[in-house]
N, C-alpha and C positions, 0 to 999 in steps of 0.2 A: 442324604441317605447313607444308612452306615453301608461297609463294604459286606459283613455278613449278611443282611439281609438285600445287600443287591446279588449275593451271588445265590441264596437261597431263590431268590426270584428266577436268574438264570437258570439254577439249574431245574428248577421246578416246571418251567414254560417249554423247557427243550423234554423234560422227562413226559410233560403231559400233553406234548406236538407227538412224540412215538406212542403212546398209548394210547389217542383218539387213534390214530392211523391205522395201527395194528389191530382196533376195532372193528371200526368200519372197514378193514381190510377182510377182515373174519366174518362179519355179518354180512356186506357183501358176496364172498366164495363161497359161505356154507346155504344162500338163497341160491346160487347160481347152479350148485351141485343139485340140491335138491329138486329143481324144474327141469332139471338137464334129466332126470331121471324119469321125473314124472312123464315127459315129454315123449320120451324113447320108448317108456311102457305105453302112451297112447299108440303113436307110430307102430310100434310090431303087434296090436293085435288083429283078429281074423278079418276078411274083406265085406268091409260093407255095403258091396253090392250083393255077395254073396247072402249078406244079412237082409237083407231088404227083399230081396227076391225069391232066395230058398229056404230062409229063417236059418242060416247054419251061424253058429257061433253065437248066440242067443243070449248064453250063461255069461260072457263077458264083454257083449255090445250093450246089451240090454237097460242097464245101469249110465249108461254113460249120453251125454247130450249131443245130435246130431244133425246138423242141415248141410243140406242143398243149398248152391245157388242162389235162391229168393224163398227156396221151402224150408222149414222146420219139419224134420223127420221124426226128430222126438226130442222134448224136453222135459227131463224128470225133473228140473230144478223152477220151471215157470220161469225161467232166463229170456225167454221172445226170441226175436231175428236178433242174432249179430252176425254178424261178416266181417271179422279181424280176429287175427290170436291176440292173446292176454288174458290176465286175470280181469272176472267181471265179476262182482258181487250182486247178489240179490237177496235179500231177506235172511242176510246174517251168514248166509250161506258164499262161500269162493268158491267158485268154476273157473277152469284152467282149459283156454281153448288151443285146437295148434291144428292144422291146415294136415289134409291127410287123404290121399289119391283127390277125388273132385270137391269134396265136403270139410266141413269145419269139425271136428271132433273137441266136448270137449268133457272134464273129471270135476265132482268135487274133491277142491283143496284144503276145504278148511281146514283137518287135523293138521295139516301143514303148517297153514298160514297163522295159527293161534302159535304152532311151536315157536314157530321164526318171532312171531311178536313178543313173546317170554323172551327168546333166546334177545333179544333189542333189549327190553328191561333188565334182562343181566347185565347185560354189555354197558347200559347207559350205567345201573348203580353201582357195578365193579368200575367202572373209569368213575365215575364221583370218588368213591373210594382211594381208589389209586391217588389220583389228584390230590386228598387228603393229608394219605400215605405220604407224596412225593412233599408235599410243603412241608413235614414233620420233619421228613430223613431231610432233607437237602438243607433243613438249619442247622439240625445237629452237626451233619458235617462238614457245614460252613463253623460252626462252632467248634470242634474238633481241630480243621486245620488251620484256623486263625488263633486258637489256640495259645502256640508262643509267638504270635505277635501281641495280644494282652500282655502276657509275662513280659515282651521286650517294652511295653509300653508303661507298666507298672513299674518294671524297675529305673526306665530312663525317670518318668515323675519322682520317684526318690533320689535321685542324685542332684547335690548341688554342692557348692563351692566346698562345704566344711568334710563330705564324702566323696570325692573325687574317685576313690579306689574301689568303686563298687562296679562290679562288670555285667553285661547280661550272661544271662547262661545256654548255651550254643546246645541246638535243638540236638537228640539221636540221630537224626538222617541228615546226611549233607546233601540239602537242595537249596531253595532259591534263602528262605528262611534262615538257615545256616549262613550264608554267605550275607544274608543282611545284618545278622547279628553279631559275626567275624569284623564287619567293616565299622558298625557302632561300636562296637570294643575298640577296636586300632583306633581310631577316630577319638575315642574317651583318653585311651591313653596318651596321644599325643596334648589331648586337650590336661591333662591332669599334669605331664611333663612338662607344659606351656607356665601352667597354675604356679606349680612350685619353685618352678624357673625364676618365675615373677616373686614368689613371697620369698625366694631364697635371695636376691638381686635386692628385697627391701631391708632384709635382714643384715644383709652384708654392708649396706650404704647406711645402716645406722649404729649398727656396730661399731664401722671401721671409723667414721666420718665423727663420733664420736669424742676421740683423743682430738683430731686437728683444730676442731669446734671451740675445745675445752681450750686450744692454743691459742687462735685466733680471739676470742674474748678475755682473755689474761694479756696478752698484748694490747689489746683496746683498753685495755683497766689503765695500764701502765702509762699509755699515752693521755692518758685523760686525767691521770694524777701528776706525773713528771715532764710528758712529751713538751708540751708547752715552752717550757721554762729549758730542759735538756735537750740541746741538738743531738747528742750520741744518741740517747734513750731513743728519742724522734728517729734515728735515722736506723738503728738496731732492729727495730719494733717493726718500722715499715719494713725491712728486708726480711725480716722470720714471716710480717705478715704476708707478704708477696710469697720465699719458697714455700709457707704452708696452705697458699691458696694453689699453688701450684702442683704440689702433691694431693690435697683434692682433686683436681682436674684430671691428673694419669690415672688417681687409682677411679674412681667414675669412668674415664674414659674404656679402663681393664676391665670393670665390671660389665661396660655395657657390650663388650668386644664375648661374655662369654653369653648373651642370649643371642647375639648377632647371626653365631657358630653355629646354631643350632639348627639353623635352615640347610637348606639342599645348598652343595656345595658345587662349582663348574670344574672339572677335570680337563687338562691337556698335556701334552708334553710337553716334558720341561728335560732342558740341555746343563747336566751337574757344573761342565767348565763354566758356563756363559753367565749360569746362576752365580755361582758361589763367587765370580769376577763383582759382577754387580754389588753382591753384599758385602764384598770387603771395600771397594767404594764409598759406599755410603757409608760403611764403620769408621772409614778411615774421618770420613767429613765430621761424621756424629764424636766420634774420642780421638781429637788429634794425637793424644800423649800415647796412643797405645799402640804396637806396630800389631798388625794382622796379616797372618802367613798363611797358603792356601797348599792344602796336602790331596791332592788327588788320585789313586792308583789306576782310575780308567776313566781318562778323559775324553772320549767318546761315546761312555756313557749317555742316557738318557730314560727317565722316569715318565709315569705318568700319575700324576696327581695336581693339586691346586696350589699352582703361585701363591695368591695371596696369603693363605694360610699359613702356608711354610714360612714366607717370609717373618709370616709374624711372629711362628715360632724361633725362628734364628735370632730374632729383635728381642725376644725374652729372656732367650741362652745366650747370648751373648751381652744383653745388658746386666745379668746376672754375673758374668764371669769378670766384667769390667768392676763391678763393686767389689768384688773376694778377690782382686787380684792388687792390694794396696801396693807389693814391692815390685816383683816382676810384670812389668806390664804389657808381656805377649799373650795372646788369643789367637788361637789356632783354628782354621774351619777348614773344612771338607768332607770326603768318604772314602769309606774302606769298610770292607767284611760287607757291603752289602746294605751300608747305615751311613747317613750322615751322620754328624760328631761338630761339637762346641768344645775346647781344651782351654782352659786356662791352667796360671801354673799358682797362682793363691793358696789364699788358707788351706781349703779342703773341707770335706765333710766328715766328721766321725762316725764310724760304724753303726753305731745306734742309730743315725737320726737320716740314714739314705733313704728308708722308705719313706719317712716321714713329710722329706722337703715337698713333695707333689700334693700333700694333705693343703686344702684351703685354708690359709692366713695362718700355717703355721711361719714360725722364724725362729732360727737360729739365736744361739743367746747372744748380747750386745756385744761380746767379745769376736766374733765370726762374720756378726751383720751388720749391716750401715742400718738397720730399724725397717725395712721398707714394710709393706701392707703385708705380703706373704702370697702377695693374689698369684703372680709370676710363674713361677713353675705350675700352680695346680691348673691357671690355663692353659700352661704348654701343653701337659698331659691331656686338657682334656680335646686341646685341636686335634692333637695328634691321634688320640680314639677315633675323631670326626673321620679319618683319614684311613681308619683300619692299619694305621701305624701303631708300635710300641717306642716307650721310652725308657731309658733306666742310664743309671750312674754309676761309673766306676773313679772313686777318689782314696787318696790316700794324707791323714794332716798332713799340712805344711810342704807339701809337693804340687797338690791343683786338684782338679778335676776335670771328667770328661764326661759330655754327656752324648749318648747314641740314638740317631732316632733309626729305630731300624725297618725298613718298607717293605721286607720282601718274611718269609715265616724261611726258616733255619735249621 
């Protein structure tokens, strides 16, 4: 059963539990009033012994029905013995009897009892009515407020893979309705930022994976025309095929590191001395030929943010700075001004192309760069967003560069 017509139903059964009520509340009070009246006008008129004995009060006993005990003093209505108050009908006729000094007093009611019975036929075919009434209104305004939940239902049925960017549209009033269609929006977003993640992750793996492809079956040619016969060719062939399977694997592994990021990330404190000891450690293991020197102005510092992250940004800034640094082969890590920093003293970047290096798979020309994918920097920048951190470069040719991630706003 749809929800509009169960709540039509609801509210239709509760409108029409008040409307019998308030009926027979009404028909009930306006009977009770009325004999209450009647009643009181038998009660105060003159004394019926007085009437029986000295004929006084004549004009308004006279009319009316009256016994005794076991006697019948007078009945204008052919009523017989009763002995109890109530309404007794006889021959179409209602008499109203009610107990009065020793006898039974009693009126005809009919003009009464015909009104009351009209007044019951209103009552019955105004609540039919009502009832009517109430199942009308209570779907329209089941229709009314369910409303934009069609419009939210309609627009989700049109959305799919190739329309991702289509949103609902958030009612006037912020109630329960707003807040449902606030959280299918967030919900679509994320779902549509998932989507592209993913077709942007195909794009790049077929792109990049491309050139390596194109290498690796050109070596396969070579060995299957010369390898045989050529130990060199043979032995050449395998080591380009091995490092170019092997730059597949980093840059795959980089691509799959930037949907990885995209989930909630865990926060703690993290100690700048303890850190940056660790990572020149490990630098030292990963590039023995490079010395690595650690500058820190407040070594009591301490951050909060995600280890691994960081880590992996310093693994990118500093694998970065070890390619552009051919002659001089010092790397500089630590913090100041409030920022970690990567320094090498290499090439450099030229002017033009600072902002550029964070753009995906861009590369510097063959003269500045050992050729890699380009992926590098645009995921450092984009961890570092993850982080509510900024990044940026200050370099000068043929002196180095320095890259800042800086944590705190300045």
């Amino acid at each position: 059963m749809k929800i509009s017509i169960r709540l039509t139903l609801i509210y239709s059964l509760i409108l029409i539990f008040f409307i019998l009520f308030a009926a027979v509340f009404f028909y009930w009070n306006t009977e009770r009033l009325l004999l209450d009246e009647i009643r009181k006008e038998l009660l105060r008129g003159p004394s019926i012994e007085d009437f029986l004995t000295r004929g006084t009060g004549y004009g308004k006993l006279s009319s009316l029905y009256i016994v005794s005990k076991s006697v019948v003093v007078q009945d204008p209505f052919g009523l017989g013995f009763k002995d109890k108050e109530g309404i007794h009908k006889v021959n179409g006729t209602y008499v109203f009897l009610v107990e009065r000094e020793d006898f039974l007093v009693g009126k005809d009611i009919t003009p009464t009892i015909l009104a009351l019975n009209r007044l019951k036929s209103n009552i019955i075919l105004l609540s039919l009515f009502s009832v009517v009434v109430s199942l009308i209104v209570g779907y329209i305004l089941s229709q009314r407020f369910l409303s934009p939940l069609r419009d939210m239902i309609r627009t989700a049925r049109g959305i799919n893979v190739r329309d991702l960017d289509k949103r609902i549209g958030l009612p006037g009033v912020k109630d329960e309705l707003f807040d449902l269609a606030l959280t299918i929006n967030n919900m679509l977003e994320r779902v549509s930022s998932a989507y592209k993640m993913q077709e942007q992750f195909i794009l790049d793996v077929s792109h990049e994976l491309r050139t390596p492809l194109t290498s690796l079956l050109g070596h396969i040619r070579l060995l299957q025309r010369w390898g045989k016969e050529d130990k060199k060719i043979l032995e050449e062939s395998l080591e380009s095929i091995r490092e170019t399977a092997e730059d597949m694997e980093r840059l795959i592994n980089t691509l799959l590191e930037t949907l990885k990021t995209q989930e909630d990330v865990s926060l703690g404190p993290i100690d700048l001395e303890s850190f940056l000891e660790k990572r020149k450690e490990y630098y030292e293991k990963l590039y023995p030929d490079f010395q690595f020197d650690i500058i820190l102005d407040d070594p009591k510092r301490e951050i909060y943010s995600s280890l691994p992250i960081l880590e992996l940004v310093f693994n990118i800034l500093v694998e970065n700075a070890v390619k552009n640094s051919p002659d001089k082969k010092v790397v500089e890590l630590g913090w100041e001004r409030d920022s970690f920093f990567v320094r090498d003293y290499g090439r450099g970047i030229p002017q033009e192309e600072r902002e550029r290096i964070f753009e995906r798979f861009y590369r510097l020309d063959d003269s500045r760069s050992d050729g890699g994918y380009g992926l590098g920097l645009s995921l450092a920048k984009k961890l570092v967003q993850i982080l509510n951190f900024k990044i940026y470069v200050e370099s000068e040719e043929g002196k180095g560069s320095t890259f800042y991630i800086v944590t705190v706003e300045r």
